[in-house]
N, CA and C atoms as an extended XYZ file, in Angstrom:
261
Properties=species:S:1:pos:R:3:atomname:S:1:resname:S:1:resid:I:1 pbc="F F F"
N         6.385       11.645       12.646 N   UNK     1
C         6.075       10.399       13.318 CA  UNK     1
C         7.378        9.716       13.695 C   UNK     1
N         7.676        9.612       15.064 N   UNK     2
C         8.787        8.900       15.766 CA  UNK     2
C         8.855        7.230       14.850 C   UNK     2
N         9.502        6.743       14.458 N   UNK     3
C         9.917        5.442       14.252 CA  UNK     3
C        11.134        4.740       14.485 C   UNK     3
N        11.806        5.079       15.598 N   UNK     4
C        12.388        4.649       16.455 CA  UNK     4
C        14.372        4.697       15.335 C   UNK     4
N        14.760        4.176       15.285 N   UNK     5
C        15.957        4.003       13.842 CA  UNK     5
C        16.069        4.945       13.017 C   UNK     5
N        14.842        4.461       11.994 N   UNK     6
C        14.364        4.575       10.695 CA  UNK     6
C        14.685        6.090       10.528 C   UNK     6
N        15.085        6.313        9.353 N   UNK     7
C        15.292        7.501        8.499 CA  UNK     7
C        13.842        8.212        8.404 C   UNK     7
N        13.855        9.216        8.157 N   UNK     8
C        12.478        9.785        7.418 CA  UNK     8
C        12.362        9.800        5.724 C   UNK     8
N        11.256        8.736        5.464 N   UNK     9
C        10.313        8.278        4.540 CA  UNK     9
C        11.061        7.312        4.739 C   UNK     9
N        11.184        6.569        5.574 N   UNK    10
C        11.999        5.176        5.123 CA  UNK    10
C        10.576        4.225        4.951 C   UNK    10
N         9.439        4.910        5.198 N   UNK    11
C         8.514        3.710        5.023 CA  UNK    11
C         7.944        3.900        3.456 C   UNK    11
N         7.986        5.123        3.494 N   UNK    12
C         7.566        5.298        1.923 CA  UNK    12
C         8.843        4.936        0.850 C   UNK    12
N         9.892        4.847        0.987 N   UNK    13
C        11.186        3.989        0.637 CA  UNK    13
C        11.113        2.225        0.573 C   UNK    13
N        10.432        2.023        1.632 N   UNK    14
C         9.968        0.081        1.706 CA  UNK    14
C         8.945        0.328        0.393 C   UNK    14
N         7.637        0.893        0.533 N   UNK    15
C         6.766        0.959       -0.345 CA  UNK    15
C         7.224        0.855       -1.880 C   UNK    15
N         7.905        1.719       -2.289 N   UNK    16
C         8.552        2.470       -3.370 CA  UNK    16
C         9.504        0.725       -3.378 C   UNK    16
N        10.183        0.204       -2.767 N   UNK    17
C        11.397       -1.106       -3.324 CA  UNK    17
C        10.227       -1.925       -3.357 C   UNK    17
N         9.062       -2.223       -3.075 N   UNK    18
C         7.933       -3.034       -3.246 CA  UNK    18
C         7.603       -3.019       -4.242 C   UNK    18
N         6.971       -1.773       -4.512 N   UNK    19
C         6.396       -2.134       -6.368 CA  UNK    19
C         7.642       -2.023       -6.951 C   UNK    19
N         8.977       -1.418       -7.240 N   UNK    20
C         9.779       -1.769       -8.168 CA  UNK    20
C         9.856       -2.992       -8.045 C   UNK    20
N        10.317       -4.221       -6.922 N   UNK    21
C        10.424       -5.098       -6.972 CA  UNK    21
C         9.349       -6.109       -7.737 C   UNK    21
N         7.945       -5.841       -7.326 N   UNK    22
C         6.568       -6.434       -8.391 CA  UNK    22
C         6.763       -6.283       -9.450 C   UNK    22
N         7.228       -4.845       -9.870 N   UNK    23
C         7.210       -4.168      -11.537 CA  UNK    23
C         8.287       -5.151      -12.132 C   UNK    23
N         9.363       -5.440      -11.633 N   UNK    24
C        10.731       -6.056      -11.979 CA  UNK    24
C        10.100       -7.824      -12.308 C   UNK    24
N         9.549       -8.248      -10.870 N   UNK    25
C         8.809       -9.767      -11.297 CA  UNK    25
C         8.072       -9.587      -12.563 C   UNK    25
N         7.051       -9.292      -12.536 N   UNK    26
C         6.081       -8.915      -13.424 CA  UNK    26
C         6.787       -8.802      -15.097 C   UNK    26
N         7.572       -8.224      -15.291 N   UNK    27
C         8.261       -8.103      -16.191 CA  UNK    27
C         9.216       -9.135      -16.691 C   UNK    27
N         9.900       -9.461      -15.707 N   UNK    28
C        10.942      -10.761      -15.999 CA  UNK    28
C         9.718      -12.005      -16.691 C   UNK    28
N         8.577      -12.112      -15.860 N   UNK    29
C         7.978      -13.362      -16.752 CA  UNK    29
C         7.085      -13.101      -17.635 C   UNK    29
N         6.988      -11.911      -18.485 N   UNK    30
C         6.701      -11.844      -20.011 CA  UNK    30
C         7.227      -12.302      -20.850 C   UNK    30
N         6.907      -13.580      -21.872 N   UNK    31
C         7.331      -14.179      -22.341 CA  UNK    31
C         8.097      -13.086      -23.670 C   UNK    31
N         8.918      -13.185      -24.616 N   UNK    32
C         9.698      -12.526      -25.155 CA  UNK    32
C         9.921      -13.446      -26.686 C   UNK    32
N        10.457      -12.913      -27.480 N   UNK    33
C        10.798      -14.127      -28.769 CA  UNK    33
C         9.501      -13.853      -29.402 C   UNK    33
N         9.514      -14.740      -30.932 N   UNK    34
C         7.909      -15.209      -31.684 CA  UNK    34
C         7.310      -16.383      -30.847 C   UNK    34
N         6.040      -15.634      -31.390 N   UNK    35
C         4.717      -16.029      -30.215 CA  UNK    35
C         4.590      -17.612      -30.915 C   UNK    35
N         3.602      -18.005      -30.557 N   UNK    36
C         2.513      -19.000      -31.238 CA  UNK    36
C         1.736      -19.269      -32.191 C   UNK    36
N         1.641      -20.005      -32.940 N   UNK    37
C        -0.447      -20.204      -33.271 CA  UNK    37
C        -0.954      -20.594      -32.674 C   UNK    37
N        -0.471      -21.997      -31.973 N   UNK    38
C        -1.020      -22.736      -31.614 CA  UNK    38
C        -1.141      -22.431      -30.085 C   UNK    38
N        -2.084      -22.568      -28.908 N   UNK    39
C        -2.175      -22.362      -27.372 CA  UNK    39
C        -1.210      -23.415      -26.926 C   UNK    39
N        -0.359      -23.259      -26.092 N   UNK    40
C         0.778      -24.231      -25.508 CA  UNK    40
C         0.039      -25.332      -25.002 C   UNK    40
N        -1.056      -24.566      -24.468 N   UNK    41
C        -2.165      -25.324      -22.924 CA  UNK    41
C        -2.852      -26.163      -24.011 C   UNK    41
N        -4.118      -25.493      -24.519 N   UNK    42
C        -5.153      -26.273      -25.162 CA  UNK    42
C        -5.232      -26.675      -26.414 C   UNK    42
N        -4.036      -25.816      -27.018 N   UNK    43
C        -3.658      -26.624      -28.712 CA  UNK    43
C        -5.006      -25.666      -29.916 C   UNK    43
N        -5.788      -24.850      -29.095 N   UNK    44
C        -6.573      -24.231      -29.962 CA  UNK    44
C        -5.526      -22.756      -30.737 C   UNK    44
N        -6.081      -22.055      -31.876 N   UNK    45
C        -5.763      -21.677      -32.666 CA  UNK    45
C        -5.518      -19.747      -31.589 C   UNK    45
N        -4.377      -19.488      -31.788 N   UNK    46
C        -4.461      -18.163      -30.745 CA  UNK    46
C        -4.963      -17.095      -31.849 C   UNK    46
N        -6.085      -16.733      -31.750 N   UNK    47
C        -6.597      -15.445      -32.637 CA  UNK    47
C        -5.548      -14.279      -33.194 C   UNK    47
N        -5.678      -14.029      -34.204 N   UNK    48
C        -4.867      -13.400      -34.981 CA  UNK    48
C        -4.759      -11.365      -34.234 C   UNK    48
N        -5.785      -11.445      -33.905 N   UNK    49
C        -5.634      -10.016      -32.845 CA  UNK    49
C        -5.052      -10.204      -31.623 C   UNK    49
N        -4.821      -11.192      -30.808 N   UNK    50
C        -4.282      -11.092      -29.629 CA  UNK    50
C        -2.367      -11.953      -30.442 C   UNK    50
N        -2.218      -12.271      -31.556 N   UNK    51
C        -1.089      -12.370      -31.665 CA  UNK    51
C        -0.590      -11.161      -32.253 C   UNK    51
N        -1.292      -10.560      -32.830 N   UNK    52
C        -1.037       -8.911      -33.170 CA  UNK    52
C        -0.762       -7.945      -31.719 C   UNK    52
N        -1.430       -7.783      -30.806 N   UNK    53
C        -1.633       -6.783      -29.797 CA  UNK    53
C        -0.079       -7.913      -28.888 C   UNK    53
N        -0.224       -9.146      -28.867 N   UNK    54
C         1.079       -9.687      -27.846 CA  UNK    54
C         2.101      -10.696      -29.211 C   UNK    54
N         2.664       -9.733      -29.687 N   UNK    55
C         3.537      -10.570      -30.698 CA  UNK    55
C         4.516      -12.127      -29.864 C   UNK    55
N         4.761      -11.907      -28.303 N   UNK    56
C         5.223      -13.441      -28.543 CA  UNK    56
C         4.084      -13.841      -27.253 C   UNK    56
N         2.957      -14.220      -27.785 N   UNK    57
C         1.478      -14.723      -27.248 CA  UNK    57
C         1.869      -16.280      -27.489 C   UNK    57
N         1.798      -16.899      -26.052 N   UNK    58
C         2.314      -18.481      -26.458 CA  UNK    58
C         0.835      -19.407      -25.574 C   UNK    58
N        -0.109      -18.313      -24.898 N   UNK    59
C        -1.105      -19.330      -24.780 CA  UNK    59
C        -2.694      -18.616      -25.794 C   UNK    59
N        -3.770      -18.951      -26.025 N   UNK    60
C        -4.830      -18.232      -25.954 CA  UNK    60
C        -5.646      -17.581      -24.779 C   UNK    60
N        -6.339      -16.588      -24.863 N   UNK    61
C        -6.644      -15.645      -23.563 CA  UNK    61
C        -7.685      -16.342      -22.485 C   UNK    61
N        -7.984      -17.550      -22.739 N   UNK    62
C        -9.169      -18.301      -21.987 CA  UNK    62
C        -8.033      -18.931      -20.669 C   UNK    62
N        -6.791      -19.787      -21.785 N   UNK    63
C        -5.956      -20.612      -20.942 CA  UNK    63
C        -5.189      -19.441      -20.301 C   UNK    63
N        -4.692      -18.159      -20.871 N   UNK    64
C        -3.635      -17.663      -20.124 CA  UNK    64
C        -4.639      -16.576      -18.798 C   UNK    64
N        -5.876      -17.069      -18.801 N   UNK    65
C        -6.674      -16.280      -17.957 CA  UNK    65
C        -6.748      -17.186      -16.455 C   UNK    65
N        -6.413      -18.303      -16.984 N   UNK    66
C        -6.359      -19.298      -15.962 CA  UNK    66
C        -5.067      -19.153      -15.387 C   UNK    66
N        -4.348      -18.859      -16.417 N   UNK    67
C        -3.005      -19.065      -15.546 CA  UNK    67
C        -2.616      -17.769      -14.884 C   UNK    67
N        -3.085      -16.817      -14.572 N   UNK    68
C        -2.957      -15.548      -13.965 CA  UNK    68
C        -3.821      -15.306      -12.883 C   UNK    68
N        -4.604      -16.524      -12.753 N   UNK    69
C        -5.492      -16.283      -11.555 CA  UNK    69
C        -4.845      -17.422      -10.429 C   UNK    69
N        -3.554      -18.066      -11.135 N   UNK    70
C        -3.319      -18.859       -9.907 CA  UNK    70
C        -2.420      -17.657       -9.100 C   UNK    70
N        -2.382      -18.778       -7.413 N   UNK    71
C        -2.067      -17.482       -6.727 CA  UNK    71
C        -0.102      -17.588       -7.025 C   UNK    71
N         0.456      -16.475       -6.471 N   UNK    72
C         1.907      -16.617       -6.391 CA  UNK    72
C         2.375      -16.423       -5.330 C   UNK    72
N         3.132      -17.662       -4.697 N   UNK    73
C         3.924      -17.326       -3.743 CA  UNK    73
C         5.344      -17.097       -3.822 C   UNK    73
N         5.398      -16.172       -2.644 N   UNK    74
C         6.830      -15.869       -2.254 CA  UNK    74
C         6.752      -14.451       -2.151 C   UNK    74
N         8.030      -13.849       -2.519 N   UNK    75
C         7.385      -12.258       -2.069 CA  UNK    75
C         8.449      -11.674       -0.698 C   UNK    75
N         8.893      -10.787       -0.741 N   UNK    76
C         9.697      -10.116        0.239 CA  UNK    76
C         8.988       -9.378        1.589 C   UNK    76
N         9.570       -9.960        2.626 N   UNK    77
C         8.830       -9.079        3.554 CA  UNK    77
C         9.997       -8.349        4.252 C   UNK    77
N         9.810       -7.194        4.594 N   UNK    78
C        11.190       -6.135        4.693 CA  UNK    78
C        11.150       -5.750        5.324 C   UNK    78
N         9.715       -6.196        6.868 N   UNK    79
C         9.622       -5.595        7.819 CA  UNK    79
C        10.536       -6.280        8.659 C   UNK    79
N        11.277       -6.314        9.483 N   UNK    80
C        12.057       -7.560       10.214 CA  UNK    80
C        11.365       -7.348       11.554 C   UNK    80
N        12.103       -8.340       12.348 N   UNK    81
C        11.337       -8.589       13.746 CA  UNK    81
C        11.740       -7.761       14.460 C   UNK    81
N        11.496       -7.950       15.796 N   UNK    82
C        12.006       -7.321       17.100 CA  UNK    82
C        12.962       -7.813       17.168 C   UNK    82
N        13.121       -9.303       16.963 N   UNK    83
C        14.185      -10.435       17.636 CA  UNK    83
C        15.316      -10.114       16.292 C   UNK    83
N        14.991       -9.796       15.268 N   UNK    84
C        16.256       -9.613       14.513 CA  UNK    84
C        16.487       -8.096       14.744 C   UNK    84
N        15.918       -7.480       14.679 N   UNK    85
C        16.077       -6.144       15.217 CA  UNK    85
C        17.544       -5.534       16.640 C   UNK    85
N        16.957       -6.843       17.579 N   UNK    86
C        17.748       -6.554       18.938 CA  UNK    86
C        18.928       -7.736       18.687 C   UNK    86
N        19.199       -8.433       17.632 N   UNK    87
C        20.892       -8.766       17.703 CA  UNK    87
C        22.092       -8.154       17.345 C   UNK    87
């Protein structure tokens, strides 16, 4: 497939710096250190199995279910334009 520049697999190369780049976010904001008892959010008691299975667990799984469904912005886009393309 002609793509004008581009190397061959350079698209499967964008793909491939995409999820490392997710895998890399994703990772950087796992919290790290001793966990909790207490939920940061709701102050309820974090169950003794989810501080076992996430040793530094700093919310309970109701509040940190909330907080994973907000959305995230930002994010790399690596396609560039035409107009940056042709300077």
């Amino acid at each position: 497939m002609a793509s004008g520049w581009a190397p061959d697999g350079a698209v499967q190369d964008q793909i491939d710096d995409s999820i490392a780049d997710a895998v890399r976010l994703a990772r950087a904001k796992l919290a790290t250190g001793p966990g909790e008892i207490y939920c940061q959010v709701c102050g309820e008691e974090i169950p003794e199995a989810r501080r076992k299975a996430t040793p530094s667990a700093r919310t309970c799984v109701d509040c940190q279910s909330g907080l994973d469904r907000r959305p995230i912005l930002g994010g790399i886009n690596r396609r560039g334009s035409k107009d940056s393309q042709l300077k």
